[in-house]
N, C-alpha and C positions, 0 to 999 in steps of 0.2 A: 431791287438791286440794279446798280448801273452796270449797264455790258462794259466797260474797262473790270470792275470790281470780279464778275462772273465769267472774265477770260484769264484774271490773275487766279483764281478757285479752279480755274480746270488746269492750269498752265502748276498748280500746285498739286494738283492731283494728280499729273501725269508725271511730276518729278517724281514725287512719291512711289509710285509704281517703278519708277524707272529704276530708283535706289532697291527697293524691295526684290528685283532680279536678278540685280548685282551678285557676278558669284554664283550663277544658276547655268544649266544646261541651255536655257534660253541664249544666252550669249556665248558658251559656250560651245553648243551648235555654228558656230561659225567657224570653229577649226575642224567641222566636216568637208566646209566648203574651202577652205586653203588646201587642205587635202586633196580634195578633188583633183584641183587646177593643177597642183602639185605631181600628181597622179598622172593627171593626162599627159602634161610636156614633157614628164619623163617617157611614158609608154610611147610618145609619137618621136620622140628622140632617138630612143632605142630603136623601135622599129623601120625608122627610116637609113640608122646609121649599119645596120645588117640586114639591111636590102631586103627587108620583108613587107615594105612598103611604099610607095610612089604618091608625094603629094601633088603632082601635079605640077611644080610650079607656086600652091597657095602661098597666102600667106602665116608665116611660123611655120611649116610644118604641115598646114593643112588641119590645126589645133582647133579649130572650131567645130571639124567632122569629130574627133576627138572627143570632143563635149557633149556630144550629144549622148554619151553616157550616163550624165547628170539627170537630163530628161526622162532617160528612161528609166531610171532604178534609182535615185539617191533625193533629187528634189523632194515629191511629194511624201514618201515616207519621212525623211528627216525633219522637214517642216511638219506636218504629222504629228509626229513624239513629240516634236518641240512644244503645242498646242499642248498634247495630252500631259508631260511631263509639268507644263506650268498649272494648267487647271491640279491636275493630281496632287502637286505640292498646297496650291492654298488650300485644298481638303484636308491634308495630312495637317496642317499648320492650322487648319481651323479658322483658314484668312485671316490669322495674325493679328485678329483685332477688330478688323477694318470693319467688320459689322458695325461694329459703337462708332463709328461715324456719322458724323452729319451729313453722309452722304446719299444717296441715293443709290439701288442698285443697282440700275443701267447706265450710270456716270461710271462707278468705278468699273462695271466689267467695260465700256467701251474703252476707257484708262488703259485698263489688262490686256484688251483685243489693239490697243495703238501702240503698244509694247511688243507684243508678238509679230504684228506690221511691220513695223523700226528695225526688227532683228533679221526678219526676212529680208528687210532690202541691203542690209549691210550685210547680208549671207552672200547677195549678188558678187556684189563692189566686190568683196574677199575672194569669188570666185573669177573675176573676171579682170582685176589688181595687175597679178602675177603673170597674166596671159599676156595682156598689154605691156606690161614693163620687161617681158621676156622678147617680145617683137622688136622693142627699143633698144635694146641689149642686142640684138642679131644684126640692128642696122638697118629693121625693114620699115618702120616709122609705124605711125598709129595703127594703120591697118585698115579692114573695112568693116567704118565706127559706124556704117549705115544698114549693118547687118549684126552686128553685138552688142549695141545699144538696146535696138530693139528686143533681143533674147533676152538681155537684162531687166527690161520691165516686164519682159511673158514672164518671165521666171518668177518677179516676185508679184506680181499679181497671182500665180498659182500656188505658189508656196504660202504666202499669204494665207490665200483662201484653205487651203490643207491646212496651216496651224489653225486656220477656228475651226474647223472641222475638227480635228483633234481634241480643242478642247472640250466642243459641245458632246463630242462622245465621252470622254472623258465625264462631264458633267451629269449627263444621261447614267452611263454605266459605271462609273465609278472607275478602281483599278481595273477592272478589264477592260477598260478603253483604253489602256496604256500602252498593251499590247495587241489591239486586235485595231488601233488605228493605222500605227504604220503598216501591220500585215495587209490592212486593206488595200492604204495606201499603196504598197509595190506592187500587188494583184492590179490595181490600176493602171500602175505604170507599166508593165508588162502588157497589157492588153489594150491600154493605149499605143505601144509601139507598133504591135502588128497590123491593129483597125486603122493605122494613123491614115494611110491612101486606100481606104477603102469609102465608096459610095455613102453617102446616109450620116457619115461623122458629127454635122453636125446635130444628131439625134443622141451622140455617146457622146458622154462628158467626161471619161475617162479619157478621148481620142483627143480631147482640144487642147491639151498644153500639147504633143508633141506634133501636132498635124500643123499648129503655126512655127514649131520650133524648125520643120522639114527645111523651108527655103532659107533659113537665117541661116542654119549649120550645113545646106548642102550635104544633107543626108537622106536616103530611104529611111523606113523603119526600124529598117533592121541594122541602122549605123551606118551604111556603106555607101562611100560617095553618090552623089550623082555624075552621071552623064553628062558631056554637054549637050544642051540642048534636051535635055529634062523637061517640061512641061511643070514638074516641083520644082521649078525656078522662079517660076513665075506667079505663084498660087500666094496670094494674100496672106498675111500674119495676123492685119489688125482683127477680121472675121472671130479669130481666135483670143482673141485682147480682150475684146468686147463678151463672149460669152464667158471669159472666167473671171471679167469682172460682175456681171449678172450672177455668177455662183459665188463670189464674193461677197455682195450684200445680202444674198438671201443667207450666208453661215453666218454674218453678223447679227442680222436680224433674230435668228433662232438662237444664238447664244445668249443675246438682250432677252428675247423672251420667256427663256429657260433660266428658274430662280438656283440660286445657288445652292449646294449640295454639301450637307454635313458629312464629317467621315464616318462612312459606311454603310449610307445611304437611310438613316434612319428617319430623318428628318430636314428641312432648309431651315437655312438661315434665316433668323429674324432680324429688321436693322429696327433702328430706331425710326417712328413714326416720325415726327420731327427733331428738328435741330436742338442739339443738348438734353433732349428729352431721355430717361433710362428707362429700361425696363427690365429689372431684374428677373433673371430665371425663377420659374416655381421650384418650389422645393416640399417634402414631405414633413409630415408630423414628427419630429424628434430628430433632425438633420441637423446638423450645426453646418455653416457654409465658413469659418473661418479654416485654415489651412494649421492641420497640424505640423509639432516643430518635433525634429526627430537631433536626437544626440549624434554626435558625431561615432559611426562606425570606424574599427580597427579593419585594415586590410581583409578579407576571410581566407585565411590556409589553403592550399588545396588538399581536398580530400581524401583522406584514407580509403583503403576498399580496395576492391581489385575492379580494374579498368577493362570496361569491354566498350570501346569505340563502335566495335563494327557493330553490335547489338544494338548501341543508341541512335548509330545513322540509318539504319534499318527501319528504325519506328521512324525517323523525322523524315526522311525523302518523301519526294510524292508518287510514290507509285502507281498509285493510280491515273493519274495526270500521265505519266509517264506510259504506261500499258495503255491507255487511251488515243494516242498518239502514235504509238508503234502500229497500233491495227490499224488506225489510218492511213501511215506513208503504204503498210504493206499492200495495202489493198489499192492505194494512190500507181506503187508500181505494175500491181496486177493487171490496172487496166492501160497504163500506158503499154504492157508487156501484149496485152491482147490488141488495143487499137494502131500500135505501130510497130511492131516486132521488138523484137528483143535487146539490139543495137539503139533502139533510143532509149529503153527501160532502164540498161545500163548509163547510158550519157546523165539521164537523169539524176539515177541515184548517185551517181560519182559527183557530179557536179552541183545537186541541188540537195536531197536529202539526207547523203553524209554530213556534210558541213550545218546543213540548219538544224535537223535534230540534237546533234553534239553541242551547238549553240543553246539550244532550247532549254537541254539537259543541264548545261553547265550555269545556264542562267538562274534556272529555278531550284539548284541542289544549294546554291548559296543563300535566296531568299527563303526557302523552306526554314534554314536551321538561323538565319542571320539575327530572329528574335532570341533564343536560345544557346545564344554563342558565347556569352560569358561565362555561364553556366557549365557550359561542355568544359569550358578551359583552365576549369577551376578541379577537373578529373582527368585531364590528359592532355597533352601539347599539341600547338599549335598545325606544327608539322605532321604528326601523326593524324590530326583530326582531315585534313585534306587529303592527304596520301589515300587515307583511305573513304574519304568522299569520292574520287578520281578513283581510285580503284573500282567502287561498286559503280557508278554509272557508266564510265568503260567496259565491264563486263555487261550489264545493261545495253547499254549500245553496240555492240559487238554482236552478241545474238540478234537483236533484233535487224542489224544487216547481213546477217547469214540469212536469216527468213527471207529479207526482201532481196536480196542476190538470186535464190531459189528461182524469187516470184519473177523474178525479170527474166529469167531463162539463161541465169548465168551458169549453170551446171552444166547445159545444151551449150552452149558457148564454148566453155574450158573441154567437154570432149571433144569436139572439131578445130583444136589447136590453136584458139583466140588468145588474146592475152589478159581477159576480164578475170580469169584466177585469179590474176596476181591482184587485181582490186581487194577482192576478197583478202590475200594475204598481208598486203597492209592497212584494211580498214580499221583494225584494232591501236596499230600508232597513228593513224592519223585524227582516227574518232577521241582519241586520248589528248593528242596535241590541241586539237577543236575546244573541247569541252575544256581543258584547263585553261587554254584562253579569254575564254565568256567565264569562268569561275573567278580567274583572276581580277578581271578587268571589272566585274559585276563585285566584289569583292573589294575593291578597292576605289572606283571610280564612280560608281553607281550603276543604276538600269539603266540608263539614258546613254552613256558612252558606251555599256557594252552593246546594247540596240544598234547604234552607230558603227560600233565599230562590224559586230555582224553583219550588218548591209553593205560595207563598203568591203566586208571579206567575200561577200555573195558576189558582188559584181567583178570581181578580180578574179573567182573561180571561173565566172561565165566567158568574159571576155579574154582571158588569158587560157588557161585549162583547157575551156570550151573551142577554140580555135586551133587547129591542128600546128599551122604556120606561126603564131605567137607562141604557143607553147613549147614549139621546138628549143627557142632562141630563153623565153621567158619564164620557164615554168618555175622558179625558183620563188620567185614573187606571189606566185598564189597557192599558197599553202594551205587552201579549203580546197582545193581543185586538186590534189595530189593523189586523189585515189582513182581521176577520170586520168591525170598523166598517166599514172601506171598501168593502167587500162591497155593506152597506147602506141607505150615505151616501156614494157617491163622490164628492160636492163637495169630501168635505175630504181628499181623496188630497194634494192640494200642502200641505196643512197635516200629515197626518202623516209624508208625505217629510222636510219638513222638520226636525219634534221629531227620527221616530227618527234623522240624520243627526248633529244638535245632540248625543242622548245616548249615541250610537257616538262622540263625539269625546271627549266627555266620560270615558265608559270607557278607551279611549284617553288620555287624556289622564294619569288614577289610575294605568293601569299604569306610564305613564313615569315618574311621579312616585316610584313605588313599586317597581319593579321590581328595581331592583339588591339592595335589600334580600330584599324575595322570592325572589329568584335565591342569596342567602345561608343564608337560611333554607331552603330546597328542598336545598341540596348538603350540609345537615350531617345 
């Protein structure tokens, strides 16, 4: 075969791929990153126009210290799922085919991995678009393209390398690499933030996308400008370019070498030995392989009987998943309650364990029953089948943050006249507004946007909530973070009662509206 012949073959197989993601989380992941951008210039706008903040002088705003939000919590998770969400669909889809190709099957996964590539750098562009044209907009011209340039290639060299890593876990583990890739992924990025300026970095590979990201964004670790005259000024990027493109090849490598994975992990894919060649599936003694033809069914009624909802979401939820989970945060806050007192046990759970378990919750009450959802709806409505999904994991959640309030020393707290009570007093509407969020959103958009949208609720709880001075001005905006506000502002307990109440009905409100289609989509 002539190499023009064998670059139109690959330049066909990458189209190929390219049309096959069309319409997927894969490119859809790029309205994480408008988000972001979106995110930041509002939050540095705000913050600078109520004197809660001093850029300096930079440029925009100072919007590139801003960014460094991205690095720390939203990059590699999102790329991440991106990874795991595509491997996991050509599981679910059985690769569409593409087995009975004449193709080979390190051509097409490196196809699959130059798609995942493609999306990651246009995640850049998308993130750094808006930043630019907002500079141009204020009058302040391009800016310094000799410091966000370069972020733009850290970032998707890193993200990059996190979607194959994604996917090869995904490949490895199946659905539980779907979720336990991004979770890795932000553990990464959290403890990349803190090692970033510490000695030995380049022995942690968790440290190297944000320890080159330090002098591009003019940030510490911990987000917060530098100094002039910083010595993180001066500290090289490329060091850091070069090692994640070294972690780059080696996730490509291992994803080539790792054969692809039937749904469920029973078996791999077979492709064909050569070109045009078949090889039909075995089949047993007395099997017919042609596809039976069924008559056209009538609508089916809904059923008679008496309707016990709560009885049937009782067997379907996972509770055990669910109780397996609850003893861990509790025990997660025990110890933060013994290794730092009781002021950070509480920051925690308001800020990090409220919100993610209500996320967790509300993700997995919809996938438990989402096989099962026609079925339910052909005994009882729409409306009432959520209502009271949301009712029982709310009660669910609810206790299990009275346990961990205990465990944090929130009892010790509310008698010496603190205001973490009142945490306790609206964990129940804010764990309810949480969880009907991720129900909705997983319910109607997929796993993939609610995962998203959960991580970017996470970083608005930390970076808004968590900050005493932004949440003064901003607490409004982080409505995961509403129960570390009240924490620290109990006056406005009846005012976030109220919201989260308002946008649990609201979510409530999208599933009904939505639901029966959802329920359509879920059974086929």
């Amino acid at each position: 075969m002539s190499t023009a012949a064998a670059t139109t073959r690959r330049a066909r197989l990458l189209r190929a791929e390219l049309l096959r993601s069309h319409r997927t989380f894969t490119w859809g992941s790029l309205a994480v990153s408008l988000a972001m951008a979106v995110y930041c210039l509002v939050l540095a706008q705000a913050a600078r126009l109520n004197g809660l903040y001093d850029d300096g002088g930079q440029w925009d705003g100072n919007i590139l210290a801003w960014l460094s939000f991205y690095p720390a919590a939203v990059a590699l998770p999102i790329g991440a799922l991106t990874g795991a969400m595509a491997e996991w669909r050509e599981q679910r889809w059985r690769y569409g085919g593409t087995a009975w190709r004449p193709v080979p099957a390190a051509r097409s996964t490196l196809a699959r991995a130059a798609v995942l590539v493609l999306a990651a750098l246009a995640a850049q562009v998308v993130l750094l678009l808006p930043v630019v044209a907002h500079g141009l907009l204020l009058g302040q011209g391009l800016g310094p393209a000799g410091r966000y340039l370069p972020f733009g290639l850290l970032m998707w060299v890193g993200t990059g390398g996190a979607a194959l890593l994604g996917a090869l876990a995904c490949r490895l583990l199946g659905g539980v690499g779907v979720g336990l890739a991004p979770a890795v992924a932000f553990v990464c990025c959290v403890a990349g933030a803190v090692g970033a300026e510490s000695a030995g970095w380049q022995l942690r590979p968790w440290t190297w996308l944000m320890r080159g990201s330090l002098p591009l964004l003019g940030v510490h670790g911990n987000s917060v400008p530098l100094e002039p005259g910083s010595p993180v000024w001066h500290w090289p990027w490329w060091p850091s370019a070069v090692l994640l493109t070294g972690l780059f090849a080696a996730a490509l490598a291992l994803l080539v070498a790792v054969p692809e994975r039937s749904l469920g992990g029973r078996g791999r894919i077979r492709r064909l030995a050569k070109a045009g060649q078949i090889q039909p599936r075995r089949q047993g003694h007395g099997v017919s392989t042609s596809r039976p033809v069924f008559a056209a069914l009538p609508a089916s009624p809904r059923l008679s009987g008496r309707r016990r909802p709560l009885r049937a979401l009782l067997l379907v939820l996972p509770w055990g998943v669910w109780s397996l989970l609850a003893v861990l945060m509790v025990a997660f806050i025990s110890l933060v309650n013994a290794l730092y007192g009781s002021g950070t046990a509480l920051s925690v759970l308001g800020l990090v364990c409220l919100p993610v378990s209500a996320t967790v919750a509300g993700m997995t009450a919809w996938s438990a029953q989402s096989g099962a959802r026609r079925g339910l709806l052909l005994r009882e409505r729409v409306g009432v089948l959520d209502a009271v999904t949301l009712g029982l994991t709310t009660v669910f959640l609810s206790a299990v943050a009275t346990v961990s309030w205990v465990a944090a020393g929130g009892s010790a707290a509310a008698v010496s006249g603190l205001a973490p009570a009142h945490m306790l007093l609206v964990a129940p509407w804010v764990l309810l507004m949480s969880t009907a969020a991720a129900y909705a959103v997983n319910q109607l958009a997929g796993l993939a946007t609610s995962v998203a949208v959960a991580v970017f609720g996470l970083l608005t709880s930390l970076v808004i909530a968590g900050t005493e001075v932004l949440s003064e001005a901003l607490w409004p905006a982080a409505p995961w973070g509403w129960g570390q506000v009240v924490s620290t502002a109990p006056g406005r307990w009846v005012l976030v009662t109220g919201l989260s109440a308002l946008l649990a009905a609201a979510g409530l409100g999208a599933c009904v509206l939505g639901g029966r289609s959802a329920a359509l989509r879920a059974g086929t």
